[in-house]
GUTI-249766 format. One record per residue (C-alpha): residue in one letter; residue number from 0; chain; x, y, z. Coordinates in steps of 0.001 Angstrom, whole numbers. Layout:
! GUTI-249766
  resn  resi  chain        X        Y        Z
     A   NUM      A        X        Y        Z
...
***
This chain:
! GUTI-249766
  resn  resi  chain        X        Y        Z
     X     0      A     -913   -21790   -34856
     X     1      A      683   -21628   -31738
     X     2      A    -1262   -23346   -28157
     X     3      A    -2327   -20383   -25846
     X     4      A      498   -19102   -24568
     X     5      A    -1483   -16608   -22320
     X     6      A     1244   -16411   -19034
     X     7      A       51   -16104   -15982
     X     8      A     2347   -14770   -12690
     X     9      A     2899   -18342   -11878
     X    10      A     3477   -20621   -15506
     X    11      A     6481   -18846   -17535
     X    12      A     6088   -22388   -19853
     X    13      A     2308   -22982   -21086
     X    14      A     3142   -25968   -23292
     X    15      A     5903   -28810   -22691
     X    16      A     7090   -31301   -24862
     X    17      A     8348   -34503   -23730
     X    18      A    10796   -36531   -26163
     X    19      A    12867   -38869   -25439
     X    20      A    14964   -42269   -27044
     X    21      A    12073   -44478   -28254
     X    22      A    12100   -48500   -26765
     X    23      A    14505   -47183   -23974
     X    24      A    13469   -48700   -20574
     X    25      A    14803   -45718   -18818
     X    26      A    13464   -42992   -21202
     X    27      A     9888   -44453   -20631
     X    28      A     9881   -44164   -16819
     X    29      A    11498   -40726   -16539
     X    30      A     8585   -39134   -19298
     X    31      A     5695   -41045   -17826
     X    32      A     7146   -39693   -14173
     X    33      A     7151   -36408   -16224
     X    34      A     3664   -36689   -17571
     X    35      A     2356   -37108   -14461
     X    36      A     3834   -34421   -12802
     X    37      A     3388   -31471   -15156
     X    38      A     -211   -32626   -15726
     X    39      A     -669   -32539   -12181
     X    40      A      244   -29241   -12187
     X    41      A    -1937   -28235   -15321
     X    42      A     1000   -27980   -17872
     X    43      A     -761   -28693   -21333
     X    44      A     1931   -31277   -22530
     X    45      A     2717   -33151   -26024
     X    46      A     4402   -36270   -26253
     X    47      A     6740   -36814   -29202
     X    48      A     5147   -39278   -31576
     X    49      A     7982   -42141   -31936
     X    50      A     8346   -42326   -27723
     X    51      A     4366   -42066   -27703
     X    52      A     3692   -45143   -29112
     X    53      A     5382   -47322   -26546
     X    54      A     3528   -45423   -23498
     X    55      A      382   -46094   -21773
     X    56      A     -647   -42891   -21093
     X    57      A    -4027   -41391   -19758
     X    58      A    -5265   -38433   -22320
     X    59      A    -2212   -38235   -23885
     X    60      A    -1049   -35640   -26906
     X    61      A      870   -37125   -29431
     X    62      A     2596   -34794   -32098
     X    63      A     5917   -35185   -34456
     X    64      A     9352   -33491   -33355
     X    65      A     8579   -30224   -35947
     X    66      A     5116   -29673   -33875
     X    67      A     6329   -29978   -30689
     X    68      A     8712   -27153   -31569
     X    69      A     5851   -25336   -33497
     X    70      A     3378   -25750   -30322
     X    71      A     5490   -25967   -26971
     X    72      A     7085   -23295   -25032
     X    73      A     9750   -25523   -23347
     X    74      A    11093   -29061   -24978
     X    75      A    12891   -31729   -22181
     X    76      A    14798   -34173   -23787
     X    77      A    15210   -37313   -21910
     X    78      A    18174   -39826   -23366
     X    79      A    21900   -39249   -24029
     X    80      A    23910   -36291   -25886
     X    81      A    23870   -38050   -29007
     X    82      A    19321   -38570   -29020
     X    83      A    19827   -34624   -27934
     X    84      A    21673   -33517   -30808
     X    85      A    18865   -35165   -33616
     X    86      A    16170   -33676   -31516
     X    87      A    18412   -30165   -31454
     X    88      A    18617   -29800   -35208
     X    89      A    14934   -29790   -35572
     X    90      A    14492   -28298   -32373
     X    91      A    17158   -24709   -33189
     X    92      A    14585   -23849   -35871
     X    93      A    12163   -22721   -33505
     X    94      A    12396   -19977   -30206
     X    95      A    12018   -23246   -27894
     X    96      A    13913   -23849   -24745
     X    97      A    15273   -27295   -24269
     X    98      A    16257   -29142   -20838
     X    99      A    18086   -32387   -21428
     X   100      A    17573   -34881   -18970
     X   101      A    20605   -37584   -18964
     X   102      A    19445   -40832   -19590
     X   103      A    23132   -41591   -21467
     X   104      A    26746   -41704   -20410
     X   105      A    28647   -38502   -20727
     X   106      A    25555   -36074   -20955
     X   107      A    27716   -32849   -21463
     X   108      A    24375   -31311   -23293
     X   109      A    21826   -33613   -20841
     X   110      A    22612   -32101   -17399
     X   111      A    19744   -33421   -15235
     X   112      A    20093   -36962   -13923
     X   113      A    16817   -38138   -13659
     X   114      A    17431   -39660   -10199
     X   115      A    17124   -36048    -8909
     X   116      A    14810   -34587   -11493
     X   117      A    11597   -32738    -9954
     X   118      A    13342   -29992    -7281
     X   119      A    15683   -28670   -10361
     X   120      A    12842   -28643   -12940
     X   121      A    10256   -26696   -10154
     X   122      A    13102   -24653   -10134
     X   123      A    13406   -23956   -13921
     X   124      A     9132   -23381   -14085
     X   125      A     9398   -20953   -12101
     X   126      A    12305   -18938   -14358
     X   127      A    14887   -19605   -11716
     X   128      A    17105   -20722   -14472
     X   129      A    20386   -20060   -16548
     X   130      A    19623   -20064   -20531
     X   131      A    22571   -20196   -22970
     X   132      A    22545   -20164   -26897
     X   133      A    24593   -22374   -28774
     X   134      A    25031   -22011   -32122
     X   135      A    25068   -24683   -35164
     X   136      A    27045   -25106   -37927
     X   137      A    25538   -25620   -41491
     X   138      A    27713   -28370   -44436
     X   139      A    26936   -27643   -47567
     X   140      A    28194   -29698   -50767
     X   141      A    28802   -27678   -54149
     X   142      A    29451   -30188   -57355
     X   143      A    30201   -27985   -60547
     X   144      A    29175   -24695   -58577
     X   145      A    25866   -26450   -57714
     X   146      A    24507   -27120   -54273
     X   147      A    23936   -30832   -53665
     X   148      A    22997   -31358   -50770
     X   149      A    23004   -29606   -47353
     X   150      A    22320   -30463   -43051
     X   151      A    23378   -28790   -39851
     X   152      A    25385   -29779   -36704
     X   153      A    25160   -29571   -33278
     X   154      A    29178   -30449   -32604
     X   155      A    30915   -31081   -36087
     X   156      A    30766   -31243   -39737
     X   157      A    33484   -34340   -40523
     X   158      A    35128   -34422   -44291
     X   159      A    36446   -38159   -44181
     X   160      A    36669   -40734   -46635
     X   161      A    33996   -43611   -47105
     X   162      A    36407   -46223   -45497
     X   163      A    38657   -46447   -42120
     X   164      A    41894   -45254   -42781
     X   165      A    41989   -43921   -46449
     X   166      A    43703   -40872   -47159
     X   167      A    41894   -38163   -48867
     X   168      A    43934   -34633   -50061
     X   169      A    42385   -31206   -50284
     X   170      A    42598   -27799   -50002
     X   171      A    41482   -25494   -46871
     X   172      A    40147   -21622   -47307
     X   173      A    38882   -19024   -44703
     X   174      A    36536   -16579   -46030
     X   175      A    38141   -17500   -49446
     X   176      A    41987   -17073   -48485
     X   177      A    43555   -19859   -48919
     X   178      A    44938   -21714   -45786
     X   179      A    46812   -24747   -46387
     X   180      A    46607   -28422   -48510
     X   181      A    46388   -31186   -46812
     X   182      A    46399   -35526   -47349
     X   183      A    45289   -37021   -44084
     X   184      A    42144   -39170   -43021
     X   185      A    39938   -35974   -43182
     X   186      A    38994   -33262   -41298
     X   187      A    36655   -32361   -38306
     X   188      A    35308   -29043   -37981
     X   189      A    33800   -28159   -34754
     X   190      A    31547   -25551   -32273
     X   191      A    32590   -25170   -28793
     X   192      A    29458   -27412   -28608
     X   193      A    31300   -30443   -30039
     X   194      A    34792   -29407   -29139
     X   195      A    34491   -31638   -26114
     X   196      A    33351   -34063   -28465
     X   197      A    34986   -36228   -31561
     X   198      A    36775   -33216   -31874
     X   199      A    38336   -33523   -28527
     X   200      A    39411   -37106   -28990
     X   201      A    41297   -36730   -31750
     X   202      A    43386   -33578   -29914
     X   203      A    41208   -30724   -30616
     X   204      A    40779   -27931   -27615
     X   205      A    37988   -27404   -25361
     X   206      A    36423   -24525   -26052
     X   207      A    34084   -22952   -23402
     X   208      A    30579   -22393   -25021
     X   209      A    30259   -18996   -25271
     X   210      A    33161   -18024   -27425
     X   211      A    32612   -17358   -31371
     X   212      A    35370   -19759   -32583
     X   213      A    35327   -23105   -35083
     X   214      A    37760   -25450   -34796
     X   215      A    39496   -27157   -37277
     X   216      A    41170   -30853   -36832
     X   217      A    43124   -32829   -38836
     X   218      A    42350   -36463   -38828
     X   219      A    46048   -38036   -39298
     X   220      A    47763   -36067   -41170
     X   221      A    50510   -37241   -43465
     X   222      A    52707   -34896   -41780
     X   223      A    53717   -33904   -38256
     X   224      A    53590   -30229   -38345
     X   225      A    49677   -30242   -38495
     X   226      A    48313   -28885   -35595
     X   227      A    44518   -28221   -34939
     X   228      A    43439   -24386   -35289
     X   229      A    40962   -22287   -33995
     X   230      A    38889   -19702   -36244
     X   231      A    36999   -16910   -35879
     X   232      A    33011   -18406   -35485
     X   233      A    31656   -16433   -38554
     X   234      A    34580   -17387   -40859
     X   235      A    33310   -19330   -44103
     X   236      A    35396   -22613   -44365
     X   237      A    35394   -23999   -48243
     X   238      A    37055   -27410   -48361
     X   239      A    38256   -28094   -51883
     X   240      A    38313   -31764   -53056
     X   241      A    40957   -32862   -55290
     X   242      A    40143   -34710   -58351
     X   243      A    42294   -37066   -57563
     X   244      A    40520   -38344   -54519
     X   245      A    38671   -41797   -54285
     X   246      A    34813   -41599   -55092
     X   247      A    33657   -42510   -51795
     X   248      A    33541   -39862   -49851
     X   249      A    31740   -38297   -47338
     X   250      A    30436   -35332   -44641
     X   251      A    29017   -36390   -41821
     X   252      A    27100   -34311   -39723
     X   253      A    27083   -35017   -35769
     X   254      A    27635   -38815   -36707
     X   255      A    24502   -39118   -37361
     X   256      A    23657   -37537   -41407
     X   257      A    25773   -38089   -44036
     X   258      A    26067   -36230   -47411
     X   259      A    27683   -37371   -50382
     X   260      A    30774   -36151   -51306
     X   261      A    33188   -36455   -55215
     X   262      A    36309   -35619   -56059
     X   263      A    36632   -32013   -57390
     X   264      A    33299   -30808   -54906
     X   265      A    33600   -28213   -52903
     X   266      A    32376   -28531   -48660
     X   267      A    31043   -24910   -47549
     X   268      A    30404   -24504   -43882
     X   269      A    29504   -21461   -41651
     X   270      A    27743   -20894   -38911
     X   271      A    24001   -21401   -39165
     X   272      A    21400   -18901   -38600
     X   273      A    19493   -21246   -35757
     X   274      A    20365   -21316   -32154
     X   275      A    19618   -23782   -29964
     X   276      A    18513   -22366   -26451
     X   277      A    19354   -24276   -23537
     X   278      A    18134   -24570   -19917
     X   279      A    19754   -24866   -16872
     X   280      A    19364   -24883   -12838
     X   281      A    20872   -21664   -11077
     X   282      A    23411   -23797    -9906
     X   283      A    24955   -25011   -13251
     X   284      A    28316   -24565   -13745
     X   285      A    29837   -25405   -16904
     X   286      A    33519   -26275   -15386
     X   287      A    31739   -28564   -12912
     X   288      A    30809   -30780   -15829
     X   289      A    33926   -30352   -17237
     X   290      A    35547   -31483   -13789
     X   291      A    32957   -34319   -13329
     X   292      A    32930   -35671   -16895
     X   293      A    36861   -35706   -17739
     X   294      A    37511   -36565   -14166
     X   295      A    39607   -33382   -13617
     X   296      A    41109   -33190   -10134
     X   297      A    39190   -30999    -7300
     X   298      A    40378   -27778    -5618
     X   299      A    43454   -28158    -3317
     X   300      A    42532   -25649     -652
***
Protein backbone atom coordinates (compact mmCIF):
# COMPACT_ATOMS: atom_id res chain seq x y z
CA UNK A 1 0.00 0.00 0.00
CA UNK A 2 0.76 3.32 -0.82
CA UNK A 3 1.61 6.26 2.37
CA UNK A 4 -1.37 8.78 2.50
CA UNK A 5 -1.16 10.66 -0.26
CA UNK A 6 -4.15 12.90 0.86
CA UNK A 7 -2.90 16.57 -0.93
CA UNK A 8 -3.54 19.41 0.61
CA UNK A 9 -3.50 23.18 -1.29
CA UNK A 10 -0.02 23.55 -0.06
CA UNK A 11 2.06 19.77 -0.34
CA UNK A 12 1.72 18.52 -4.16
CA UNK A 13 4.56 15.68 -2.77
CA UNK A 14 3.31 13.79 0.55
CA UNK A 15 6.22 11.34 0.65
CA UNK A 16 10.03 11.96 -0.41
CA UNK A 17 12.66 9.67 -0.83
CA UNK A 18 16.14 10.51 -0.31
CA UNK A 19 18.92 8.23 -2.09
CA UNK A 20 21.98 8.94 -2.74
CA UNK A 21 25.86 7.21 -3.44
CA UNK A 22 26.45 5.25 -0.20
CA UNK A 23 30.12 6.13 1.82
CA UNK A 24 30.20 9.43 -0.28
CA UNK A 25 31.27 12.36 2.00
CA UNK A 26 29.33 14.72 -0.10
CA UNK A 27 26.16 12.57 -0.60
CA UNK A 28 25.87 12.35 3.29
CA UNK A 29 25.83 16.11 3.96
CA UNK A 30 23.52 17.14 1.11
CA UNK A 31 20.63 14.21 2.41
CA UNK A 32 21.10 14.91 6.07
CA UNK A 33 20.76 18.90 4.97
CA UNK A 34 17.73 17.37 3.12
CA UNK A 35 16.32 15.46 6.02
CA UNK A 36 16.28 18.23 8.00
CA UNK A 37 14.65 20.47 5.88
CA UNK A 38 11.69 18.53 4.51
CA UNK A 39 11.06 17.23 8.05
CA UNK A 40 10.98 20.63 9.15
CA UNK A 41 8.45 21.25 6.92
CA UNK A 42 6.39 17.98 7.74
CA UNK A 43 7.35 16.00 4.53
CA UNK A 44 6.99 12.23 5.66
CA UNK A 45 10.44 11.12 4.17
CA UNK A 46 12.26 7.57 3.57
CA UNK A 47 15.78 7.16 3.39
CA UNK A 48 17.16 4.58 0.96
CA UNK A 49 18.49 1.65 2.93
CA UNK A 50 22.30 1.34 1.61
CA UNK A 51 22.87 5.48 2.25
CA UNK A 52 20.84 4.90 5.63
CA UNK A 53 23.19 2.98 7.26
CA UNK A 54 26.05 5.44 7.25
CA UNK A 55 23.69 8.39 8.69
CA UNK A 56 22.96 9.48 12.10
CA UNK A 57 19.69 10.44 11.76
CA UNK A 58 16.90 11.42 14.35
CA UNK A 59 13.56 9.14 13.62
CA UNK A 60 14.68 8.13 10.54
CA UNK A 61 12.72 5.74 7.76
CA UNK A 62 14.76 3.37 6.20
CA UNK A 63 13.32 1.38 3.12
CA UNK A 64 15.03 -0.45 -0.11
CA UNK A 65 15.14 1.42 -3.63
CA UNK A 66 11.74 -0.76 -4.90
CA UNK A 67 9.80 0.78 -1.67
CA UNK A 68 10.80 4.05 -1.94
CA UNK A 69 9.32 3.98 -5.44
CA UNK A 70 6.30 1.90 -4.12
CA UNK A 71 5.73 4.54 -1.11
CA UNK A 72 7.07 8.12 -2.17
CA UNK A 73 5.52 10.66 -4.32
CA UNK A 74 8.81 12.41 -5.35
CA UNK A 75 12.47 10.52 -5.33
CA UNK A 76 15.82 13.15 -5.18
CA UNK A 77 18.77 11.54 -6.12
CA UNK A 78 21.85 12.98 -4.74
CA UNK A 79 25.35 11.67 -6.55
CA UNK A 80 26.48 11.70 -10.21
CA UNK A 81 24.65 10.64 -13.64
CA UNK A 82 26.02 7.33 -13.49
CA UNK A 83 24.42 6.51 -9.28
CA UNK A 84 21.20 8.23 -11.20
CA UNK A 85 20.89 5.87 -13.90
CA UNK A 86 20.92 2.44 -11.30
CA UNK A 87 18.50 4.28 -9.15
CA UNK A 88 16.39 5.20 -12.62
CA UNK A 89 15.95 1.62 -13.74
CA UNK A 90 14.25 0.68 -10.59
CA UNK A 91 12.91 3.95 -10.18
CA UNK A 92 10.87 4.10 -14.24
CA UNK A 93 8.79 1.19 -12.92
CA UNK A 94 6.82 3.28 -10.79
CA UNK A 95 4.68 6.93 -11.49
CA UNK A 96 7.55 8.66 -9.27
CA UNK A 97 9.12 11.95 -10.02
CA UNK A 98 12.83 12.13 -9.62
CA UNK A 99 15.12 15.37 -8.97
CA UNK A 100 18.80 14.62 -9.29
CA UNK A 101 20.93 16.58 -7.25
CA UNK A 102 24.71 16.68 -8.74
CA UNK A 103 27.03 15.42 -6.45
CA UNK A 104 29.27 14.06 -9.74
CA UNK A 105 31.07 15.66 -12.65
CA UNK A 106 29.06 16.11 -15.76
CA UNK A 107 25.49 15.75 -14.15
CA UNK A 108 23.57 16.06 -17.55
CA UNK A 109 20.58 13.96 -15.66
CA UNK A 110 21.62 15.62 -11.92
CA UNK A 111 20.82 19.32 -12.55
CA UNK A 112 20.83 20.79 -9.01
CA UNK A 113 24.21 21.61 -7.51
CA UNK A 114 23.79 21.18 -4.08
CA UNK A 115 25.62 24.43 -3.24
CA UNK A 116 22.34 26.17 -4.26
CA UNK A 117 19.84 23.48 -3.40
CA UNK A 118 16.83 24.74 -1.06
CA UNK A 119 15.33 28.02 -3.23
CA UNK A 120 15.04 25.58 -6.49
CA UNK A 121 13.58 22.61 -4.55
CA UNK A 122 10.84 25.20 -2.54
CA UNK A 123 10.31 25.97 -5.92
CA UNK A 124 9.61 22.42 -7.28
CA UNK A 125 7.15 21.66 -3.81
CA UNK A 126 5.23 23.99 -4.68
CA UNK A 127 4.62 22.54 -8.57
CA UNK A 128 6.53 25.44 -10.00
CA UNK A 129 8.37 22.94 -12.03
CA UNK A 130 9.15 21.53 -15.63
CA UNK A 131 8.58 17.52 -15.79
CA UNK A 132 9.89 15.59 -18.82
CA UNK A 133 9.63 11.76 -19.63
CA UNK A 134 12.41 9.94 -20.86
CA UNK A 135 12.10 6.79 -22.10
CA UNK A 136 14.32 3.44 -21.60
CA UNK A 137 15.43 1.00 -23.73
CA UNK A 138 15.00 -2.80 -22.92
CA UNK A 139 18.26 -5.72 -24.25
CA UNK A 140 17.08 -8.80 -24.54
CA UNK A 141 19.30 -12.02 -25.42
CA UNK A 142 17.58 -14.94 -27.53
CA UNK A 143 19.93 -18.33 -27.67
CA UNK A 144 18.12 -21.00 -29.95
CA UNK A 145 14.84 -18.77 -30.06
CA UNK A 146 14.96 -18.71 -26.22
CA UNK A 147 15.13 -15.66 -24.02
CA UNK A 148 18.21 -15.70 -21.79
CA UNK A 149 18.42 -13.10 -20.14
CA UNK A 150 17.06 -9.50 -20.19
CA UNK A 151 17.76 -5.54 -18.33
CA UNK A 152 16.94 -2.00 -19.32
CA UNK A 153 18.91 1.25 -20.00
CA UNK A 154 18.82 4.59 -19.18
CA UNK A 155 21.45 5.76 -22.18
CA UNK A 156 22.60 2.55 -24.16
CA UNK A 157 22.47 -1.06 -24.71
CA UNK A 158 26.41 -1.84 -25.92
CA UNK A 159 27.01 -5.27 -28.11
CA UNK A 160 30.94 -5.49 -27.63
CA UNK A 161 33.19 -8.22 -27.22
CA UNK A 162 34.52 -9.53 -23.72
CA UNK A 163 38.02 -7.95 -24.37
CA UNK A 164 39.43 -4.32 -25.55
CA UNK A 165 39.80 -4.28 -29.04
CA UNK A 166 38.45 -7.65 -30.46
CA UNK A 167 36.47 -7.63 -33.44
CA UNK A 168 33.14 -9.20 -33.38
CA UNK A 169 30.85 -9.53 -36.94
CA UNK A 170 27.09 -9.50 -37.11
CA UNK A 171 24.17 -8.70 -38.71
CA UNK A 172 21.79 -5.49 -38.08
CA UNK A 173 17.72 -5.57 -38.68
CA UNK A 174 14.99 -2.85 -38.15
CA UNK A 175 11.67 -4.17 -37.43
CA UNK A 176 13.02 -7.38 -39.15
CA UNK A 177 14.44 -5.76 -42.51
CA UNK A 178 17.60 -6.34 -42.77
CA UNK A 179 20.06 -3.33 -42.53
CA UNK A 180 23.57 -4.05 -42.98
CA UNK A 181 26.63 -6.69 -41.65
CA UNK A 182 29.08 -5.46 -39.91
CA UNK A 183 32.92 -6.61 -38.15
CA UNK A 184 33.94 -3.82 -35.85
CA UNK A 185 34.49 -3.59 -31.95
CA UNK A 186 30.63 -3.64 -31.43
CA UNK A 187 27.90 -1.56 -31.38
CA UNK A 188 26.21 1.12 -29.10
CA UNK A 189 22.67 1.70 -29.28
CA UNK A 190 21.38 4.73 -27.67
CA UNK A 191 18.19 7.17 -26.31
CA UNK A 192 18.52 10.79 -26.67
CA UNK A 193 19.11 10.15 -22.91
CA UNK A 194 22.56 8.61 -23.51
CA UNK A 195 23.27 10.20 -26.84
CA UNK A 196 25.29 12.78 -24.98
CA UNK A 197 26.80 9.95 -23.42
CA UNK A 198 29.28 6.88 -24.56
CA UNK A 199 27.40 7.29 -27.50
CA UNK A 200 28.57 10.77 -28.04
CA UNK A 201 32.22 9.97 -27.53
CA UNK A 202 32.58 7.63 -29.92
CA UNK A 203 30.82 10.21 -32.73
CA UNK A 204 27.26 9.59 -32.20
CA UNK A 205 24.75 12.85 -32.41
CA UNK A 206 23.15 14.68 -29.72
CA UNK A 207 19.84 14.18 -29.74
CA UNK A 208 17.53 16.62 -27.82
CA UNK A 209 15.35 14.55 -25.32
CA UNK A 210 12.17 14.75 -26.56
CA UNK A 211 12.50 13.25 -29.98
CA UNK A 212 11.43 9.41 -30.60
CA UNK A 213 14.74 8.32 -32.24
CA UNK A 214 17.56 5.39 -31.27
CA UNK A 215 20.76 5.72 -32.33
CA UNK A 216 22.93 3.33 -33.63
CA UNK A 217 27.00 3.50 -33.41
CA UNK A 218 29.53 1.57 -34.68
CA UNK A 219 32.41 0.93 -32.43
CA UNK A 220 35.46 0.83 -35.09
CA UNK A 221 34.37 -0.44 -37.83
CA UNK A 222 36.53 -2.41 -40.21
CA UNK A 223 35.53 -0.07 -42.80
CA UNK A 224 35.31 3.67 -43.39
CA UNK A 225 31.98 4.09 -44.89
CA UNK A 226 30.21 3.32 -41.48
CA UNK A 227 28.55 6.13 -40.27
CA UNK A 228 26.28 6.26 -37.09
CA UNK A 229 22.36 6.30 -37.87
CA UNK A 230 19.44 7.47 -36.34
CA UNK A 231 16.08 5.31 -36.11
CA UNK A 232 12.76 5.77 -35.58
CA UNK A 233 12.31 5.30 -31.35
CA UNK A 234 9.76 2.37 -31.66
CA UNK A 235 11.80 0.45 -34.29
CA UNK A 236 12.77 -3.20 -33.01
CA UNK A 237 16.62 -3.60 -33.47
CA UNK A 238 17.63 -7.58 -33.67
CA UNK A 239 21.41 -7.92 -33.68
CA UNK A 240 22.36 -11.27 -35.17
CA UNK A 241 25.58 -12.94 -33.87
CA UNK A 242 27.63 -14.85 -36.18
CA UNK A 243 28.73 -18.24 -35.30
CA UNK A 244 31.85 -17.47 -36.01
CA UNK A 245 32.36 -14.96 -33.27
CA UNK A 246 34.60 -15.53 -30.10
CA UNK A 247 32.64 -16.90 -26.97
CA UNK A 248 33.11 -14.00 -24.88
CA UNK A 249 30.82 -11.74 -25.52
CA UNK A 250 28.75 -9.35 -24.09
CA UNK A 251 25.68 -6.49 -23.67
CA UNK A 252 26.14 -4.12 -21.38
CA UNK A 253 23.54 -2.08 -20.17
CA UNK A 254 24.39 1.68 -19.02
CA UNK A 255 27.97 0.30 -18.06
CA UNK A 256 26.78 -0.88 -15.32
CA UNK A 257 24.76 -4.74 -16.10
CA UNK A 258 26.06 -7.05 -18.26
CA UNK A 259 24.34 -10.03 -20.03
CA UNK A 260 25.92 -12.84 -21.57
CA UNK A 261 26.18 -13.07 -25.00
CA UNK A 262 27.32 -16.54 -27.80
CA UNK A 263 27.94 -16.75 -31.07
CA UNK A 264 24.80 -17.47 -33.19
CA UNK A 265 22.36 -15.41 -30.27
CA UNK A 266 20.30 -13.03 -31.24
CA UNK A 267 20.27 -9.13 -29.15
CA UNK A 268 16.51 -7.73 -29.32
CA UNK A 269 16.07 -4.20 -28.17
CA UNK A 270 13.08 -1.72 -28.24
CA UNK A 271 11.94 0.75 -26.37
CA UNK A 272 10.68 -0.17 -22.92
CA UNK A 273 7.31 0.33 -21.60
CA UNK A 274 8.70 2.46 -18.32
CA UNK A 275 9.36 6.11 -18.31
CA UNK A 276 11.35 7.77 -16.13
CA UNK A 277 9.79 11.23 -15.05
CA UNK A 278 12.03 13.94 -14.35
CA UNK A 279 11.95 17.23 -12.40
CA UNK A 280 13.12 20.42 -13.06
CA UNK A 281 13.19 24.30 -11.88
CA UNK A 282 11.11 26.72 -14.23
CA UNK A 283 14.23 27.97 -15.29
CA UNK A 284 15.81 24.77 -16.81
CA UNK A 285 16.91 24.89 -20.06
CA UNK A 286 18.16 21.93 -21.68
CA UNK A 287 20.69 23.87 -24.22
CA UNK A 288 22.07 25.67 -21.15
CA UNK A 289 23.45 22.36 -19.99
CA UNK A 290 24.40 21.54 -23.20
CA UNK A 291 26.34 25.01 -23.41
CA UNK A 292 27.71 24.63 -19.82
CA UNK A 293 28.70 20.95 -19.95
CA UNK A 294 30.46 20.75 -23.56
CA UNK A 295 31.73 24.22 -23.02
CA UNK A 296 29.87 25.55 -26.12
CA UNK A 297 30.58 29.22 -26.80
CA UNK A 298 27.93 32.00 -25.47
CA UNK A 299 25.69 34.29 -27.56
CA UNK A 300 27.56 36.98 -29.61
CA UNK A 301 25.06 39.79 -29.34
Amino acid sequence: MKHNKTLTMSKLYSTIGLIGKPNHQGADATITALYQYLTENNYHVIIESTVASSLNLPEMVAHNLTDIGELADLAIVVGGDGYMLGAARVLSCYNIGVIGVNRGNLGFLTDLSPNNLIPPLEQILKGESRSEQRFLIEAEVYRHGKLKSSNSAVNEAVLHAGKVASMIEFEVYIDNSFMFSQRSDGLIVSTPTGSTAYSMSAGGPILTPNLNALTLVPMFPHTLTSRPIVVDGNSEIKLALAKENHENLQVSCDGHVILAVMPGDEVIIRKSENTLRLIHPLDHNYFNVLRNKLNWGNKLY
